[in-house]
C-alpha positions as CSV (number, residue, x, y, z in Angstrom):
1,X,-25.7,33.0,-20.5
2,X,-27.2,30.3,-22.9
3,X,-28.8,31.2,-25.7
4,X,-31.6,29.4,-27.2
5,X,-33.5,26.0,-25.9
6,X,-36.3,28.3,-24.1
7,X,-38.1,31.2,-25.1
8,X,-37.8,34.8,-23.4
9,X,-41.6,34.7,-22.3
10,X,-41.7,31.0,-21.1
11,X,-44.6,30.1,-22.8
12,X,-43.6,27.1,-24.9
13,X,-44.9,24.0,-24.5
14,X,-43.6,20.8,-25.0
15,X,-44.5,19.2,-28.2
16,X,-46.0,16.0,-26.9
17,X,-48.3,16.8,-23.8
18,X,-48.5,20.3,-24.7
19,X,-46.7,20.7,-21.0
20,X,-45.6,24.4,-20.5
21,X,-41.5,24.1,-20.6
22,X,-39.2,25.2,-17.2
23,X,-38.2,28.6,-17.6
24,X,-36.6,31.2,-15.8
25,X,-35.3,34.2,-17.9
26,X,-31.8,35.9,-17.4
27,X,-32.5,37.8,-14.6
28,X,-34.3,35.5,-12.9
29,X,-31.8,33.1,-13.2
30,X,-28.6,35.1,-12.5
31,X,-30.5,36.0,-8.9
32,X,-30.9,32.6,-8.2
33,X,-28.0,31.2,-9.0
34,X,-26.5,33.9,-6.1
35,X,-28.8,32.4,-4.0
36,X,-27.6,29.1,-4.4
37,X,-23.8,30.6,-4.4
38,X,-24.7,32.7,-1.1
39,X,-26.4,29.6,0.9
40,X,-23.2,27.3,0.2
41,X,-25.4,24.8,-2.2
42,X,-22.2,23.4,-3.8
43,X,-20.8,20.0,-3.9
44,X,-17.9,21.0,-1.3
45,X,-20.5,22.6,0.4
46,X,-23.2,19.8,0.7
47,X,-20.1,17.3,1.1
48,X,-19.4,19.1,4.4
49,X,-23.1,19.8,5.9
50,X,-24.1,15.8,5.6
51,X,-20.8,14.1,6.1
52,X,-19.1,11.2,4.5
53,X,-21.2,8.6,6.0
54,X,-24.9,10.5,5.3
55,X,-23.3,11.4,2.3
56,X,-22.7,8.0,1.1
57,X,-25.9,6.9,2.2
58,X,-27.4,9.5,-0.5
59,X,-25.5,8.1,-3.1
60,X,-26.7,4.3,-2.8
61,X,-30.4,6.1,-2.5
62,X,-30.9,6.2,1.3
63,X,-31.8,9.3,2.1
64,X,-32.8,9.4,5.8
65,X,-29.2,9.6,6.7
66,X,-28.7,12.7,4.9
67,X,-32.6,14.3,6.0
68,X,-31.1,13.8,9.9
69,X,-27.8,15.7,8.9
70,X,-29.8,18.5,7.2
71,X,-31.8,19.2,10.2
72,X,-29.7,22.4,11.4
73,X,-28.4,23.1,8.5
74,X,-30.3,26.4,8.0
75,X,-30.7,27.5,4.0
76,X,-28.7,24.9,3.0
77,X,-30.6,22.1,5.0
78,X,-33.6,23.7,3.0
79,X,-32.3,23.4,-0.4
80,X,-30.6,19.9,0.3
81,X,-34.3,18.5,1.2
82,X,-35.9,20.0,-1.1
83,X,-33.6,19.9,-4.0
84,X,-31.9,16.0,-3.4
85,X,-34.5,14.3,-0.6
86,X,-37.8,15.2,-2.6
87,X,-38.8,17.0,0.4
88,X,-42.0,19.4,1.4
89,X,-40.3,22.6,2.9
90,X,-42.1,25.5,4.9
91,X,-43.1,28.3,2.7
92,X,-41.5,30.9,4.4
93,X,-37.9,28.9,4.9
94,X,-38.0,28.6,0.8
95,X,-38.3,31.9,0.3
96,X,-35.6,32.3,3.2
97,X,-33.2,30.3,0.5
98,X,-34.0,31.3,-3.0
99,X,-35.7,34.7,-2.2
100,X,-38.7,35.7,-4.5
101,X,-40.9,32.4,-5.8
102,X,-42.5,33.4,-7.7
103,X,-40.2,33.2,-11.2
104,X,-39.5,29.8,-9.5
105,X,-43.8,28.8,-9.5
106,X,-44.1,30.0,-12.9
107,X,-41.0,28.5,-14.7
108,X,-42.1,24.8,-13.3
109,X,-39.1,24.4,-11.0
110,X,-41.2,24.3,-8.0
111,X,-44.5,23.6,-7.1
112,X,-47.1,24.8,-4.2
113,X,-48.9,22.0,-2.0
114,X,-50.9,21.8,0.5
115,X,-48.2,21.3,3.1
116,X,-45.4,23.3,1.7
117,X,-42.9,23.6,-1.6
118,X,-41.7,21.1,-3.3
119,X,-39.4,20.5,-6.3
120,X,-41.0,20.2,-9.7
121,X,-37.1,19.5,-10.9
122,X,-33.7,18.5,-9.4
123,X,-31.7,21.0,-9.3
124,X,-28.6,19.0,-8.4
125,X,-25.1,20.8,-7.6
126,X,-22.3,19.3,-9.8
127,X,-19.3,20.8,-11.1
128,X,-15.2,20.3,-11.7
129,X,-12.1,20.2,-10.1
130,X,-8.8,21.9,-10.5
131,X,-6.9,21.6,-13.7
132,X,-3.3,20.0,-13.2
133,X,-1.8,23.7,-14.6
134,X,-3.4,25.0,-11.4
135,X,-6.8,26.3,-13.1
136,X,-9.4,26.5,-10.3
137,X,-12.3,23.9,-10.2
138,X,-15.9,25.4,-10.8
139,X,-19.0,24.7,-9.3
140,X,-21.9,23.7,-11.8
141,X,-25.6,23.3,-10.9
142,X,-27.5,20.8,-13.5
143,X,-30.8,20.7,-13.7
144,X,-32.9,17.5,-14.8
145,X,-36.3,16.0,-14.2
146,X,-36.9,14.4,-11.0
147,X,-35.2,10.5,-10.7
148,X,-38.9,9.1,-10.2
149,X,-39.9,5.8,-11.2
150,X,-43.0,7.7,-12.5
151,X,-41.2,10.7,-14.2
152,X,-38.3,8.0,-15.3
153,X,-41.3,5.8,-17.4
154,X,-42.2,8.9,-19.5
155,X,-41.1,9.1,-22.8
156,X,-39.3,12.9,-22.6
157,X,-37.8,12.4,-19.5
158,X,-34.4,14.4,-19.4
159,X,-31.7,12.6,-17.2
160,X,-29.7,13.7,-14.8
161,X,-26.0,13.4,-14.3
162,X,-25.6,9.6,-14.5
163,X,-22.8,6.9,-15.0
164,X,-22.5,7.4,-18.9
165,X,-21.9,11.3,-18.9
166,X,-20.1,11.1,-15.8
167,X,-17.7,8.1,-18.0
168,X,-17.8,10.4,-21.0
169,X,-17.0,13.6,-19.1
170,X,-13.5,11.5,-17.7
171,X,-12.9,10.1,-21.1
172,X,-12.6,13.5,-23.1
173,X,-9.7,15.0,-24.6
174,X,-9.6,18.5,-22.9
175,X,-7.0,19.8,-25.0
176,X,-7.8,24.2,-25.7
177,X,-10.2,24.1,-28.7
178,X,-12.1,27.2,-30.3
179,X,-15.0,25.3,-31.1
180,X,-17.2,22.2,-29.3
181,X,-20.3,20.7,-30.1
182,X,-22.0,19.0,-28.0
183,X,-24.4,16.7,-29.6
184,X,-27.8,15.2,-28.1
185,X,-26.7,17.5,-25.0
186,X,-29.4,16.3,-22.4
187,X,-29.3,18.7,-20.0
188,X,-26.1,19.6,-20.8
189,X,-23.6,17.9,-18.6
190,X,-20.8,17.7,-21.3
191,X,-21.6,21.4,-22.6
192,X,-20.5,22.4,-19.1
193,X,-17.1,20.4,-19.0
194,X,-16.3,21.6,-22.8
195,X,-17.2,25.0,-21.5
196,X,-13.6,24.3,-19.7
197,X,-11.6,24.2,-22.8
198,X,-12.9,25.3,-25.5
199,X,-14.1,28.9,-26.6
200,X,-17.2,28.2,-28.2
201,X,-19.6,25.3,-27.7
202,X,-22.8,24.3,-29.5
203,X,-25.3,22.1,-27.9
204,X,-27.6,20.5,-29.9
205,X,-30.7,17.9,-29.0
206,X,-34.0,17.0,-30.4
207,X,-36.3,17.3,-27.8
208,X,-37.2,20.6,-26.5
209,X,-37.5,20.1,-23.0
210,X,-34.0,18.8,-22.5
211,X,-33.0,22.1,-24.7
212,X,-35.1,23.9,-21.9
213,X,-33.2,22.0,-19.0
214,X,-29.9,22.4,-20.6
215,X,-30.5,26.3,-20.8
216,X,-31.4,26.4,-17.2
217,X,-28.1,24.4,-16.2
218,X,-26.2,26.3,-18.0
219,X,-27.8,29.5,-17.0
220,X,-27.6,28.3,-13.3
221,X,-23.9,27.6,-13.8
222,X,-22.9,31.1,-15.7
223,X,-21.5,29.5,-18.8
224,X,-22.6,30.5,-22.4
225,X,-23.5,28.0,-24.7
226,X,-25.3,28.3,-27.8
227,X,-28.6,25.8,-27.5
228,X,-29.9,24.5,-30.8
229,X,-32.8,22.6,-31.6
230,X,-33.4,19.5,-34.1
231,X,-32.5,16.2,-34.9
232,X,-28.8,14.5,-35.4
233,X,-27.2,17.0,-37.7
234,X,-29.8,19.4,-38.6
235,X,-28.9,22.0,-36.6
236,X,-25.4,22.5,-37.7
237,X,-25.7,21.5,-41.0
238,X,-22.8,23.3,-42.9
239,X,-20.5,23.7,-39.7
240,X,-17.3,22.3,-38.7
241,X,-16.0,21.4,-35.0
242,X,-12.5,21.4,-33.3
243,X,-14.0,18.5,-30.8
244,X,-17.5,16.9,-31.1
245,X,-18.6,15.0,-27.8
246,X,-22.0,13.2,-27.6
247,X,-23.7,11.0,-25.3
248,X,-26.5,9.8,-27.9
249,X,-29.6,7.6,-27.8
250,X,-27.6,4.6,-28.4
251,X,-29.6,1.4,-27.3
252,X,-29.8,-1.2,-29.5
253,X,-33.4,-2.7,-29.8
254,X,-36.3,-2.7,-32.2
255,X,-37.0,0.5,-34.4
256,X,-39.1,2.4,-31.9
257,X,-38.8,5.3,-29.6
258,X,-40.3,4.2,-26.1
259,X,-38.2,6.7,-24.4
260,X,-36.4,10.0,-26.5
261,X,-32.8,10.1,-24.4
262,X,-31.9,6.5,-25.0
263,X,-34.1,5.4,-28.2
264,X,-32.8,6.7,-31.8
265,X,-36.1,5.0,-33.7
266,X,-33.7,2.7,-35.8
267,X,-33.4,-1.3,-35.4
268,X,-30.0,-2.1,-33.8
269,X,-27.1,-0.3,-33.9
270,X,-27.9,1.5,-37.1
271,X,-27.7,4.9,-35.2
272,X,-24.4,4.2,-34.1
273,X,-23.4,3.0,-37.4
274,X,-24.9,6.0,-39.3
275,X,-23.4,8.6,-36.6
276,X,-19.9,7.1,-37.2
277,X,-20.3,7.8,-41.1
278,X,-21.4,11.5,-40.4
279,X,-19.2,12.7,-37.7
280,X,-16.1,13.1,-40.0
281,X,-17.9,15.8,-42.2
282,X,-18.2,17.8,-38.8
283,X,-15.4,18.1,-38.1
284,X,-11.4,20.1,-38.8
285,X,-9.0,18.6,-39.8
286,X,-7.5,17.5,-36.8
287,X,-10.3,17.5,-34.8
288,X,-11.6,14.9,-32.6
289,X,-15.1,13.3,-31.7
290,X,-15.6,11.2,-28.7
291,X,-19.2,9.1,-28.0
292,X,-20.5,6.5,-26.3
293,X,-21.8,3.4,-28.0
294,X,-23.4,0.5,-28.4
295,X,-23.2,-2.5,-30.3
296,X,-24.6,-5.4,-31.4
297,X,-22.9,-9.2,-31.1
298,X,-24.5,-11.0,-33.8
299,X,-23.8,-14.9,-34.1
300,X,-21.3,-15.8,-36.9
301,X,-20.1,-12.4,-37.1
302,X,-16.7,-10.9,-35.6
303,X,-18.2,-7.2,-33.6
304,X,-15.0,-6.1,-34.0
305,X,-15.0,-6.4,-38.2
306,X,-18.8,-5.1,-37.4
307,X,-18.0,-1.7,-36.2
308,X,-14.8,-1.3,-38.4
309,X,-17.1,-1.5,-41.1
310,X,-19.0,1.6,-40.4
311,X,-15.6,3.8,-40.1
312,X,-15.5,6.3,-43.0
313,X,-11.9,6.7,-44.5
314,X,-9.9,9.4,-43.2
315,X,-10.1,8.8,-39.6
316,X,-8.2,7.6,-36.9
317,X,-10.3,5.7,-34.5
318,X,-10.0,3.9,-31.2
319,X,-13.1,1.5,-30.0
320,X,-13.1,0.1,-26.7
321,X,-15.5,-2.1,-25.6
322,X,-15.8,-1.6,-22.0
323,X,-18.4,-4.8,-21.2
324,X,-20.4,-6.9,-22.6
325,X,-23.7,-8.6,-21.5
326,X,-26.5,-11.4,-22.9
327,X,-29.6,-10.7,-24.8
328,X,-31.9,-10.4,-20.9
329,X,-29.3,-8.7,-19.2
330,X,-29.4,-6.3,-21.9
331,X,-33.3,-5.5,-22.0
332,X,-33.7,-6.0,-18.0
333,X,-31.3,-3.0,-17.1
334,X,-32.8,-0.5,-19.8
335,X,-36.2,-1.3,-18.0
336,X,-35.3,-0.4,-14.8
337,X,-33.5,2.7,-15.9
338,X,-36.8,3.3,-17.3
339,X,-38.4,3.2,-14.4
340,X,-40.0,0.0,-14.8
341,X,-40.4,-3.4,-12.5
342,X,-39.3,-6.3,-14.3
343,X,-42.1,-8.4,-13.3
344,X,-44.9,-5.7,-14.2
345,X,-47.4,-7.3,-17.1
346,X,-46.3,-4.4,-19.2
347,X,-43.1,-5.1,-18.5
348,X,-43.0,-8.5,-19.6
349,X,-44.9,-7.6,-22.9
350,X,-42.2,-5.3,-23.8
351,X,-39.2,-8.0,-22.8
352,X,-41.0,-10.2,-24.7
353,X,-41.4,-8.5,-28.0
354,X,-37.6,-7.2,-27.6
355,X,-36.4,-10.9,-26.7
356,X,-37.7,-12.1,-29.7
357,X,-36.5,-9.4,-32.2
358,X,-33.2,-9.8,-30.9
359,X,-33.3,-13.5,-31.3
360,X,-34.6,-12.7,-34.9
361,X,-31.8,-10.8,-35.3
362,X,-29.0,-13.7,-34.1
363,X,-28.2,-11.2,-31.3
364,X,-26.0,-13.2,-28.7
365,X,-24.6,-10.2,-27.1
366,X,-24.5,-6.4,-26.4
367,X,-21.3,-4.7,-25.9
368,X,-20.9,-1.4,-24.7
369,X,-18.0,1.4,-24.6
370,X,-16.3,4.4,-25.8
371,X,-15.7,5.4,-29.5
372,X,-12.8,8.0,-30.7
373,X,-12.1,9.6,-34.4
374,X,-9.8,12.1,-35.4
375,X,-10.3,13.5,-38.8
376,X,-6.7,13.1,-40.6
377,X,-5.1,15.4,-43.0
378,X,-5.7,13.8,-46.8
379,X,-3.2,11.8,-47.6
380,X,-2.4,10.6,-43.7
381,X,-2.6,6.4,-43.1
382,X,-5.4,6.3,-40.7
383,X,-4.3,4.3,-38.0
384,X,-7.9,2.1,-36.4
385,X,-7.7,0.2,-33.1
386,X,-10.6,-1.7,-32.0
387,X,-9.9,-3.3,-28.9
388,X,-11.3,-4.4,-25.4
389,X,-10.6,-2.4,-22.3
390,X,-12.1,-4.5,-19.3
391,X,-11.4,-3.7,-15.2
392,X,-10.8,-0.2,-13.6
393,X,-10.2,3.2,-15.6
394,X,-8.8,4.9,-11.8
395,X,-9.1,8.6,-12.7
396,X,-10.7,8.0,-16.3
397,X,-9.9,7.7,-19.7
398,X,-9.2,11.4,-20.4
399,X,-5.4,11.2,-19.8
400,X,-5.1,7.7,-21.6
401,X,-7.2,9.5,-24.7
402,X,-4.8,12.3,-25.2
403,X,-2.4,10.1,-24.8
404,X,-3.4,7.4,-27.6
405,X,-3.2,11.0,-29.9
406,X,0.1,11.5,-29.3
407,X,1.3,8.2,-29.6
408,X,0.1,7.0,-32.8
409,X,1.3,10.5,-34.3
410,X,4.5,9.9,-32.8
411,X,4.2,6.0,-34.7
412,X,2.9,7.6,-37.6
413,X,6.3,9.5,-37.7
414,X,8.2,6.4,-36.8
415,X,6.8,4.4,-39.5
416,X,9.9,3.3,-41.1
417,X,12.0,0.3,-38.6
418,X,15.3,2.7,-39.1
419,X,13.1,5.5,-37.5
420,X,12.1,3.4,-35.0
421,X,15.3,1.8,-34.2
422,X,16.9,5.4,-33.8
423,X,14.6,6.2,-31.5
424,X,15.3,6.3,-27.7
425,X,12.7,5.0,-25.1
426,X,11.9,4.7,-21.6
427,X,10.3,2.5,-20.1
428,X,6.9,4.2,-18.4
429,X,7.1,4.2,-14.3
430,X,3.5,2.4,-13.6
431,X,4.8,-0.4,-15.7
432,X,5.4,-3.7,-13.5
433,X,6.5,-6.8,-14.4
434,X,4.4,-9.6,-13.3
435,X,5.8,-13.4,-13.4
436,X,3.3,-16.5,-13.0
437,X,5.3,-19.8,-11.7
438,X,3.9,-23.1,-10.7
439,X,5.2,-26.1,-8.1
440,X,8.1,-27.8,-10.3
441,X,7.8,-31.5,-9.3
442,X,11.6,-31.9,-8.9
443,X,11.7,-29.4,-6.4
444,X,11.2,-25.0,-6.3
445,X,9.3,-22.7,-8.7
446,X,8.7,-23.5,-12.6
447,X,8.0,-20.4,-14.4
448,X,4.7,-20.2,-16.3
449,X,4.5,-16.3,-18.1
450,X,5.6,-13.5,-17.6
451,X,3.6,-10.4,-17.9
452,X,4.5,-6.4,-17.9
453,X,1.3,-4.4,-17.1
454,X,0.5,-0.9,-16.2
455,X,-1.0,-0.6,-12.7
456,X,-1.8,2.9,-12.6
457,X,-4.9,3.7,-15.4
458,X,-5.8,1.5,-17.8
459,X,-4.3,-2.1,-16.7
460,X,-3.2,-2.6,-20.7
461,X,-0.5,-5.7,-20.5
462,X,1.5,-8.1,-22.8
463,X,3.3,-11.3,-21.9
464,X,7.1,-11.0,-22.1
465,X,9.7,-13.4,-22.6
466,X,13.3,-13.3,-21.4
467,X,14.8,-11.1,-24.1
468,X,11.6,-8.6,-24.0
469,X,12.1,-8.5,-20.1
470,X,16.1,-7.9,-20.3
471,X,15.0,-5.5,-23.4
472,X,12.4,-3.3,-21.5
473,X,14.6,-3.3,-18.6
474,X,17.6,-1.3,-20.4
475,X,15.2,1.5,-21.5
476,X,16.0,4.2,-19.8
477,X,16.0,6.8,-22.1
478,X,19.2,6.9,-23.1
479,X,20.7,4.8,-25.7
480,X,18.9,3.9,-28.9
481,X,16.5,0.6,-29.9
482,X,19.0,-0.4,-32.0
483,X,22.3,-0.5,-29.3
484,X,19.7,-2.1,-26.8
485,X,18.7,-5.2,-29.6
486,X,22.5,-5.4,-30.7
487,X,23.0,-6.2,-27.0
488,X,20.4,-8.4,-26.6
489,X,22.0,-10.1,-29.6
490,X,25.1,-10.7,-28.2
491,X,23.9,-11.5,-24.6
492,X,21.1,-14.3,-26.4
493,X,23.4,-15.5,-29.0
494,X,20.6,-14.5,-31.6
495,X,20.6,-13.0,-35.3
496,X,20.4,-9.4,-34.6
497,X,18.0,-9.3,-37.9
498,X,15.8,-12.0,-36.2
499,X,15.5,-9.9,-33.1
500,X,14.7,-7.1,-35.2
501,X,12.1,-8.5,-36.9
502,X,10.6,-10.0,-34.2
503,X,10.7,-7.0,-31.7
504,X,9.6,-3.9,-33.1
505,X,5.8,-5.1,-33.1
506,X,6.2,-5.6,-29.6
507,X,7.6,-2.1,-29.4
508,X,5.3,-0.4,-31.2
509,X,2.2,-1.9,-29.3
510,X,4.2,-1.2,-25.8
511,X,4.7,2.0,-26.9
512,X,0.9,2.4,-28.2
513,X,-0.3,1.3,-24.7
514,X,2.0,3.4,-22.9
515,X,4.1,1.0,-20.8
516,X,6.9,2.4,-23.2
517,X,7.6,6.3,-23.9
518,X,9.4,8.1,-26.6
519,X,12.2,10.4,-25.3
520,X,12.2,12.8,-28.5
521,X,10.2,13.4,-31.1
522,X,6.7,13.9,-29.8
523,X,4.4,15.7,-32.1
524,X,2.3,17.1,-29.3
525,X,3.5,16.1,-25.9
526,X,0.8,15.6,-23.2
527,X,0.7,19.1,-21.4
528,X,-0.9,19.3,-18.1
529,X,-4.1,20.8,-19.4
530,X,-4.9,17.6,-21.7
531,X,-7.0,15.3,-20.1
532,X,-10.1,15.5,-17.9
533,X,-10.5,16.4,-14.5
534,X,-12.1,15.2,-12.4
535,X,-15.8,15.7,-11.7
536,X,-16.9,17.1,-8.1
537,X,-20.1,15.7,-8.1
538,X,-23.1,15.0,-8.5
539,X,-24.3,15.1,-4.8
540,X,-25.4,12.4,-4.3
């Protein structure tokens, strides 16, 4: 069960309100978590009770759809209404579905009114399917405060499962590990996914009551995880990880804390910056952190020269920027996360004074994405990439993370052009080749570009020309670089030096994107247990 983030007599209160914490102790909770088991509350289980189309309707935040499909549903009807429709069940029903409620009215998960039981949290089934080596999915339960406008606008609100830890949870290595850390856990979505792989996993946070929420989840979902308290690195000072992952307060804005899960109390992106210079020191050699970011676009500066600049030596790192938006865009969709309305007088005070720092700071831009460093072995060239990654991930970026491992280690080894030109490649099967051509005037098709581009994952591509196309098309795997470019030489009439010297950059970014793969040589090939799968939920 988790240990720590609650107490054993449920008596702690939060430290700002002096709120009484959730709680349910390890009996409690192992006898409700059957209960949920035994009434079918699962994501396949939900799924199947409300239908795709009521189900649907629950995820874009239209519950009646779902309410009229829970009808006959019996316990599970209960538990879906009062659990994911904010519903007031009958007494007696409740008890019906989770047994004794007592435990349940004391440790703040539900409440008495006068017309029935209600939820005091979401409990909210979740969980994750099976591996590709045939490991069976497992069903999670994670528990959150209620997605309110009222409970969102408070300043210790604890998230649910959301967009960013569902993105981080499909962007993580899942490679076996004995040791995970989980920093600024929430309630502890990515503790339960690194509970998959690893052996050991620490989850850390600063604020008690997401501590509190985390050890319920986990709890609820039978997985032990070791639940520290404290800020940043405190609580694991001295310690070393196989695999860090964190989902951490990282919006940039003035140096205040308005809400705890997004707001680090630093201007900017000085959290980000200072969490990059840190991480290395937690971790292996060899291991691997993984967080999501933000940063700041500051006029007359290059972001990507901005965020190299906070990269410690001795790391590999990969930075994608997944989006960016304008100053108002930026400040108008952290409001209404919070809860707010845009056109609320205290809304507009708070635009206004985060407008103007932001214009004080030259900010033109915000960009957004997902941040990777591997702590290399002394004496190892750190290889950095800080690229953009716009359009569709289709089944995430957990697969294309292990991936990017392997295949600068395998470029690492291949440093040297006479390693490289030995080396025997083959062309990946998603790649496509993709030609543009316009009207010619004297009659037909004039050939603008030509492009090859993945079209399964990340849609990575590079404009070709005739050589690279006749090139990419002849490996196959079997003979090496340096036959294929001897033949292009002779075919093209062209120095084979030349096409040496202007090929193998290609070829090493094709190979770095994945549109090309190594035939031998890997230093850890991709096994089937590498990259993420997929979440099952949440419902709803």
């Amino acid at each position: 069960m988790a240990r720590g983030g609650g107490t054993e007599n449920g008596s702690v209160n939060g430290p700002a309100n002096g709120t009484p914490l959730p709680y349910l102790d390890d009996r409690q909770t192992a006898r409700v978590r059957g209960c949920l088991l035994d009434a079918g509350y699962t994501p396949d289980g939900v799924r199947a009770l409300l239908g795709r189309s009521a189900h649907d309707a629950l995820t874009r935040g239209e519950p009646e759809p779902a309410a009229r499909a829970s009808r006959d549903g019996g316990e599970l009807g209960t538990l879906v209404r009062l659990f994911l429709l904010d519903g007031v069940e009958p007494e007696p029903a409740v008890t019906a579905a989770l047994g004794d409620l007592g435990p349940l009215l004391d440790g703040r998960i539900l409440r008495r009114t006068p017309d029935g039981i209600r939820a005091a949290l979401d409990v909210r089934p979740y969980g994750e399917g099976p591996g590709d080596d045939g490991e069976p999915g497992a069903d999670w339960w994670v528990v959150s405060d209620l997605d309110t406008p009222a409970s969102r606008q408070d300043r210790e609100h604890v998230t649910g499962v959301g967009g960013a830890s569902l993105s981080l949870a499909a962007a993580s290595v899942r490679r076996p590990v004995g040791s995970l850390l989980d920093l600024g856990t929430g309630c502890g979505v990515q503790a339960l996914h690194g509970s998959r792989h690893a052996l050991r996993v620490t989850a850390t946070d600063v604020l008690p009551r997401a501590l509190a929420l985390a050890r319920l989840s986990c709890g609820l979902s039978g997985v032990d995880v070791d639940l520290r308290e404290g800020p940043w690195f405190a609580p694991v000072a001295g310690e070393r990880f196989d695999q860090i992952v964190s989902n951490p307060p990282f919006v940039p804005g003035p140096a205040r804390i308005d809400h705890v899960y997004r707001d680090s109390g630093l201007a900017g992106d000085a959290a980000l910056a200072a969490l990059l210079g840190k991480l290395p020191g937690l971790l292996n050699p060899g291991g691997v952190a993984q967080l999501l970011g933000s940063w700041l676009h500051v006029r007359g500066e290059d972001w990507p020269e901005r965020v190299r600049s906070w990269l410690p030596a001795g790391v590999d790192a990969w930075v994608l920027q997944r989006e960016v938006v304008d100053p108002a865009m930026h400040v108008g969709t952290w409001q209404r996360d919070a809860g707010l309305a845009p056109a609320s007088r205290e809304a507009r005070t708070q635009a206004s004074a985060w407008l103007d720092w932001m214009a004080a700071e030259r900010v033109e831009g915000v960009g957004f994405g997902f941040l990777m460093l591997r702590r290399t072995e002394p004496g190892t060239e750190p290889t950095v990439v800080i690229e953009d990654l716009p359009g569709e991930l289709g089944e995430g970026l957990g697969r294309e993370m292990t991936g990017w491992l392997d295949r600068i280690d395998w470029l690492r080894a291949h440093t040297r052009d006479a390693d490289l030109l030995d080396a025997r490649l083959l062309i990946a099967p998603e790649t496509v080749l993709e030609t543009a051509s316009s009207v010619d005037p004297d009659g037909g098709w004039a050939e603008l570009s030509s492009t090859v581009r993945r079209w399964r994952g990340p849609a990575w591509e590079h404009e070709v020309d005739g050589p690279a196309t006749a090139l990419l098309a002849g490996c196959r795997g079997e003979l090496p670089l340096s036959e294929l470019v001897a033949l292009l030489s002779f075919a093209h009439d062209r120095p084979y030096d030349a096409l040496v010297e202007a090929t193998l950059p290609a070829v090493r970014e094709l190979v770095r994107h994945g549109l090309l793969l190594p035939v031998d040589g890997w230093p850890n090939p991709v096994g089937v247990t590498t990259a993420a799968s997929a979440p099952t939920g949440p419902v709803g």
